[in-house]
N, C-alpha and C positions, 0 to 999 in steps of 0.2 A: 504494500500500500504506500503512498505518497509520505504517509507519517513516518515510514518508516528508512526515506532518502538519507537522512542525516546520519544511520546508523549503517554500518556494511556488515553484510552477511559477512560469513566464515571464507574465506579464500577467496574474495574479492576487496579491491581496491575502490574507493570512491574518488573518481577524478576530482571532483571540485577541492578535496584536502589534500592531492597528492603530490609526490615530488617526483618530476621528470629530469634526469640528470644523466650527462654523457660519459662516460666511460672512458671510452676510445674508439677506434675509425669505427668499428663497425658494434661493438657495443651500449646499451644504454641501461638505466638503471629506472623502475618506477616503482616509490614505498609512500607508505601513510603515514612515517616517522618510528617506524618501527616495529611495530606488527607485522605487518605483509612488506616482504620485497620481492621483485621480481627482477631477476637480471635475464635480460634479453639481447639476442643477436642476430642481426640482419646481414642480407647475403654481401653487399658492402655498405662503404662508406653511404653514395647517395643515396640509397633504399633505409637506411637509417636515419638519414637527415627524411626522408618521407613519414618516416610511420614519428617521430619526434616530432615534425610540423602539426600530424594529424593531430595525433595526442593533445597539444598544446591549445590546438582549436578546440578541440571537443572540451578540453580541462574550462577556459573560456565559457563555452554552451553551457559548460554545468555549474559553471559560478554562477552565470548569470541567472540559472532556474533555480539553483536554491535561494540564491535573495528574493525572487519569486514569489516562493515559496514559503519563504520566512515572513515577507512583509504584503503577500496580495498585490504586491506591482509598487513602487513609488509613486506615480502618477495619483493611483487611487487613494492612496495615505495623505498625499498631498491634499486631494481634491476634499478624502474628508474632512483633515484639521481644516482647510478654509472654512467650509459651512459650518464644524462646530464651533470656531473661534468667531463669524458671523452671526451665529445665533447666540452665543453669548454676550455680545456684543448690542445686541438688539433687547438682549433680556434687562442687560446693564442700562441699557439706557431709558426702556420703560421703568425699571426699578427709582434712576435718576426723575424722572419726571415725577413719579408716584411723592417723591421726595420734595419735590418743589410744590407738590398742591400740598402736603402735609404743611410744608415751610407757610404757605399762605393761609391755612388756616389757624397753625399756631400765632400766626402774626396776627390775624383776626380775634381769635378768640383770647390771646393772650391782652390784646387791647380794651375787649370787652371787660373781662377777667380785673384789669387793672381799674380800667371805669366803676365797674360794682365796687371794687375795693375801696375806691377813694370816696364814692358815696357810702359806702361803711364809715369811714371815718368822718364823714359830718355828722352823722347821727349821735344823739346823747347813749352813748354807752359807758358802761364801767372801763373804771382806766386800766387793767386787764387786759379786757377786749381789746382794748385801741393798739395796744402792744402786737396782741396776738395776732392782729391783720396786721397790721406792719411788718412782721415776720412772712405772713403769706405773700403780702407783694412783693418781697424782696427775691424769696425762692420760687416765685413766678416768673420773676422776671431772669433772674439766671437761666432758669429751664429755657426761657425763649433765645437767650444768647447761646447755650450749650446746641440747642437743636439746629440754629440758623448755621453753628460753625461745623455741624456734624455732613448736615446737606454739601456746603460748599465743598468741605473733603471728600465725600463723596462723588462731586460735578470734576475735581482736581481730576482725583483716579479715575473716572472715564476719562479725559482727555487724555490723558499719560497712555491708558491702554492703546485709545484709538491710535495714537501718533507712531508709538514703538513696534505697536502689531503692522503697522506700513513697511515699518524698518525690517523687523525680522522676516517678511514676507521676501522682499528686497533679495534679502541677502541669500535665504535659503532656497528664490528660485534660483538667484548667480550661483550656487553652490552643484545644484542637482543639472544647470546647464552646462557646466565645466565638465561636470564628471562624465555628462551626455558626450561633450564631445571628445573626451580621453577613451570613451571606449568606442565609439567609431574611428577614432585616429587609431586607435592598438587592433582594431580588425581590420582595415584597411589595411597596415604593416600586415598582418597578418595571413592579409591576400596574397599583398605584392611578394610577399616571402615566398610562399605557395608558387608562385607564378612562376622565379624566380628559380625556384627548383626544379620544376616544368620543363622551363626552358634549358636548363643547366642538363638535364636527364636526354632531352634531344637534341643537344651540343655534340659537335664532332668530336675524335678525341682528342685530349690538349696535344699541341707540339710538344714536342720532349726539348727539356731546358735547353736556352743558348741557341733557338731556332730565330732565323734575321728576321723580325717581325716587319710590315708593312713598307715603314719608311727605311728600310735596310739594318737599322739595330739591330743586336743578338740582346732580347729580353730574354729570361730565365724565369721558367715558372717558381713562384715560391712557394713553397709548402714550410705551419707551426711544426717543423723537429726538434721533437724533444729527445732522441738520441742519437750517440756519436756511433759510426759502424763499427764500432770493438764490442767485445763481453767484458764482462766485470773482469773474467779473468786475465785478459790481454793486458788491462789498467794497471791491474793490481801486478805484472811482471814490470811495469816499468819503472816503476820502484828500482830498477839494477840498473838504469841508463849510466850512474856513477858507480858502477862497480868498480871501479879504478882509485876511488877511495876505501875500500876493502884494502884492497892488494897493495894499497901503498899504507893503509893501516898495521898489514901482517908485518910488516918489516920493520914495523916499529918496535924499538927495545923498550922503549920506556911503555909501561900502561897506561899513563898519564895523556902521555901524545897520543899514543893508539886510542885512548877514546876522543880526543878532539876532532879524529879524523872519523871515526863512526856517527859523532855529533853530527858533524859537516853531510857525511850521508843519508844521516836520517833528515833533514834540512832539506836535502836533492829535493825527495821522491815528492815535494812540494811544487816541484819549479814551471811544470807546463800545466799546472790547474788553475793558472791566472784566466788563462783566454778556454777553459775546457771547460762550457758551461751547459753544456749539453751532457745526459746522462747514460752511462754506458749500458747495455744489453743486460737484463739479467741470466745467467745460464743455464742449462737445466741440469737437473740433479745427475752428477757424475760425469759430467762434459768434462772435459780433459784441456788443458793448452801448454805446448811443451816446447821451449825456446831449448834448442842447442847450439851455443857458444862456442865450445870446447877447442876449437882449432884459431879460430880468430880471436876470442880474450879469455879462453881457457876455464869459462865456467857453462854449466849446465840446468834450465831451471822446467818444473814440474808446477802448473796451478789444477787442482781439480775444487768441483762446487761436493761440499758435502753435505750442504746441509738445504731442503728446498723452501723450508719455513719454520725458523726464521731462516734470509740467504745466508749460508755461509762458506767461504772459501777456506783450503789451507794449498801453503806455497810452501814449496822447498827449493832451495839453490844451490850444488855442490861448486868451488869455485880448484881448479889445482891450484892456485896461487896460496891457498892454506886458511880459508874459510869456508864455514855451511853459514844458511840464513833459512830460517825456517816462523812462520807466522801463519796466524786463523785468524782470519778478516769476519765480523760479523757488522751489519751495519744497522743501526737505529736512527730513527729521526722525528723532527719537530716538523711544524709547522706552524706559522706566527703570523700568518696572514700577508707582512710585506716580508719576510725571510722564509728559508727554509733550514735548519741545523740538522748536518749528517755526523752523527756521532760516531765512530769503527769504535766495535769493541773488540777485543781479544788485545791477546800478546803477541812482540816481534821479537825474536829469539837471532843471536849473530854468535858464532863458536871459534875462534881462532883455533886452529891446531894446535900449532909448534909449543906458543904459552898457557894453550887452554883457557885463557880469559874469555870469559861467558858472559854477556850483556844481553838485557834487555830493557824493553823500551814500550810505551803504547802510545797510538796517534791522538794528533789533534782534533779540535771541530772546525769543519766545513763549513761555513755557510753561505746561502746562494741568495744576495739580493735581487730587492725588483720583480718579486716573481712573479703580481698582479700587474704592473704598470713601469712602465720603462727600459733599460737593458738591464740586462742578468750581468751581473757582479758576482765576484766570485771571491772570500776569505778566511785566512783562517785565525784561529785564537786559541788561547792556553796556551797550559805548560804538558812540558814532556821531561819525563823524570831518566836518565838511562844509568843503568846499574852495572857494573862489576861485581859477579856474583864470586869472581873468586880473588881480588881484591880489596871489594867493600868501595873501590872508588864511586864518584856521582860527577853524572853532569845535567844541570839544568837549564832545558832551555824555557824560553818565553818568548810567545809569539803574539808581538801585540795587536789587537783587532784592530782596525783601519778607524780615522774619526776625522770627522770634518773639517773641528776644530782643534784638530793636533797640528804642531808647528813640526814635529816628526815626522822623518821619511817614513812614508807607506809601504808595510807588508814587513815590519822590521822583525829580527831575532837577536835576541840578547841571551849569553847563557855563559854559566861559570863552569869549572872541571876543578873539583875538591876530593881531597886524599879522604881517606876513614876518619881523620882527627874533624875535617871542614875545616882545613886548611886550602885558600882558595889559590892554583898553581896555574890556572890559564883563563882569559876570561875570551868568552866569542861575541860575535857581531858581524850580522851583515842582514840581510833580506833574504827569504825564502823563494824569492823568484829570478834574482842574480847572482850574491856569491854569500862565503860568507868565511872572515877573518877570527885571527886567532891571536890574542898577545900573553907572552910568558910574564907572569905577575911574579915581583921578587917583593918578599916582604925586609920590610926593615924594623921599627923596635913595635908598630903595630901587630895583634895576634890578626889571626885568619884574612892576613891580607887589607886589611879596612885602612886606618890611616896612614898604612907603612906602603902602601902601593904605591908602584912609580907613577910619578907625574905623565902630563898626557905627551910631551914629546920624549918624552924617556919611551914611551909604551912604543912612539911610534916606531919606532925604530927596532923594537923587535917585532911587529906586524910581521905573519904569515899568512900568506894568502891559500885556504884547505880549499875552496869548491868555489868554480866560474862556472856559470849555466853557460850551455853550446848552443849556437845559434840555433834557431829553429828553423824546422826543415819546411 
């Protein structure tokens, strides 16, 4: 029955509450907010923009019958307040008149009333009496002044009604005319969409990008890509594009150096995600990507997906220079409405042979501006703690987030390399997207390096330069 629109049967959806929402090319989604969802898929792309247009009309049709429905039409709501707010109107003002002949009789009879009294008072009466009428004419004659001002309040308040009910009449046709023509202007769009996809469906098929259009230009069709042609796993191997800070780490005597230069490495795998704002393929459970090196820089590396929900990867890398590097990528993230935060969880594991010094380390956040409006930016933030498991050394970096209002270079890294005591022996610096420097800290009568650190051209001069980003290909 009609009473029963507002409510939806069991496995049905009521369009007028519903959410139509797109997925992907050929994907869409329709729920009630939670109860019923339906996810549906069309043969492509345009046969889904069809049945979403349809949808979106029909959702329309059925708002518009259940306010119908709720209210018997506006027009007729309208039509009645006028006549009843008219016939009150009319009540009020016979009521007013009724008021005015009372007013004129009180004024009559109140004159009469005063006349008897005053001829009371010529009469020989006890001095009593005389009192006692003189009392009656006095609250007779208030009563005539309370009724005259009761009337006139009353004449006020019809005129106020009459004036304002113009007003409000005014306003709340201007209101239901606006809204008249907001929804012939969102049908009409709603045609032209229609039409629009029509025409789009009996379109030839597009040239393929970079074809000379008309006036001899090579125009490129655009298509929203939202991913780069790699997998997760291709990403996550290039993480080794500085392998050569390994192998120039192994050869390090000191532990100290040897992790400023794993520092500098972990710093790399940042460097080409400035302009990579596009997101890589996810892969399916137990895909394989296997990079062999061995002949040209002497390492070998393995990504497989192990995990399909939540995604998760694990990488291995054997190097003959005298390291493994082994890590599980899992990924987490936010959404903040103008950002997106990609969090990687898990650990990255680096093994030297020869000294067995064993580091690890876990990444930073991602974050991806502009996701609603503007270009995609792309940065990162926090700290990355890396450990010497079998010297206790630390190195800390700090990767400050980008700000508007900073007078600091953009994309920067700061970070210290301290023995077991925290005793501070090198400090770094540079940027995660171009290099990044190393200065030997000599302490003088200050503990842990703080006011005993050399001065800044003392420092400069033992600057090392550990990692230069390589041009882009």
């Amino acid at each position: 029955s009609k009473a029963e629109m507002r409510h939806t049967c069991r496995g049905t959806i009521n369009l007028a509450t519903a959410n139509i929402t797109v997925e992907d090319s050929c994907n869409f989604i329709i729920s009630n907010g939670g109860a019923q969802t339906y996810h549906l898929k069309a043969s492509s792309e345009v046969e889904r923009q069809r049945w979403v247009t349809a949808l979106e009309l029909a959702k329309a049709k059925a708002v518009k019958m259940l306010e119908e429905s709720d209210d018997s039409g506006d027009e007729s709501v309208s039509q009645t307040d006028k006549t009843e707010l008219q016939s009150t109107l009319r009540t009020l003002s016979s009521k007013v008149e009724d008021l005015s002949t009372c007013n004129d009789l009180i004024a009559k009879h109140g004159t009469a009333l005063q006349r008897s009294l005053s001829e009371l008072e010529t009469l020989r009466l006890p001095a009593d009496s005389t009192e006692k009428i003189k009392q009656v004419n006095e609250r007779a004659t208030l009563f005539r002044i309370t009724s005259n001002a009761m009337i006139n309040a009353c004449r006020d308040f019809l005129l106020l009604a009459q004036t304002h009910s113009k007003k409000w009449q005014k306003s709340l046709q201007h209101e239901r005319d606006r809204r008249i023509r907001l929804e012939e202007t969102l049908e009409q769009l709603a045609k032209q969409h229609n039409h629009l996809e029509r025409a789009f469906r009996g379109a030839t098929v597009l040239p393929p990008a970079g074809t000379p259009g008309p006036d001899g230009s090579a125009k490129g069709t655009k298509w929203v890509n939202f991913n780069e042609p790699l997998s997760m796993l291709q990403r996550l191997t290039e993480d080794l594009e500085y392998h050569e800070l390994l192998d120039r780490a192994a050869k390090c005597e000191s532990s100290l150096e040897q992790l400023c230069y794993v520092a500098a490495f972990t710093v790399s795998s940042y460097s080409t995600t400035v302009f990579r704002t596009s997101k890589p393929f996810n892969p399916l459970l137990g895909e394989t990507f296997e990079l062999d090196r061995l002949e040209e820089n002497g390492y070998r590396s393995l990504c497989e997906q192990v995990s399909h929900h939540p995604p998760a990867a694990a990488h291995h890398a054997d190097s003959k220079h005298g390291w493994t590097l082994r890590q599980e990528i899992k990924i987490t993230s936010k959404f903040r409405g103008k950002y997106l935060s990609i969090m990687p969880l898990g650990t990255i594991h680096c093994v030297f042979h020869s000294s067995g010094n064993h580091y690890t380390w876990k990444k930073v956040t991602t974050t991806v501006h502009n996701i609603i409006v503007g270009k995609l930016w792309i940065d990162q933030s926090g700290e990355i703690e890396i450990i010497n498991h079998k010297t206790g050394d630390k190195c800390n970096l700090k990767f400050v987030p980008y700000s508007y209002f900073s007078r600091d270079v953009a994309r920067k890294v700061t970070g210290e390399v301290t023995d077991p005591t925290g005793k501070v022996h090198f400090v770094l610096l540079g940027t995660w997207d171009e290099k990044m420097d190393c200065y030997k800290v000599t302490s003088g009568s200050g503990d842990n390096g703080g006011e005993g650190r050399q001065r800044s051209h003392e420092v400069e001069e033992s600057r090392v330069l550990l990692w230069k980003r390589n041009p882009l290909p």
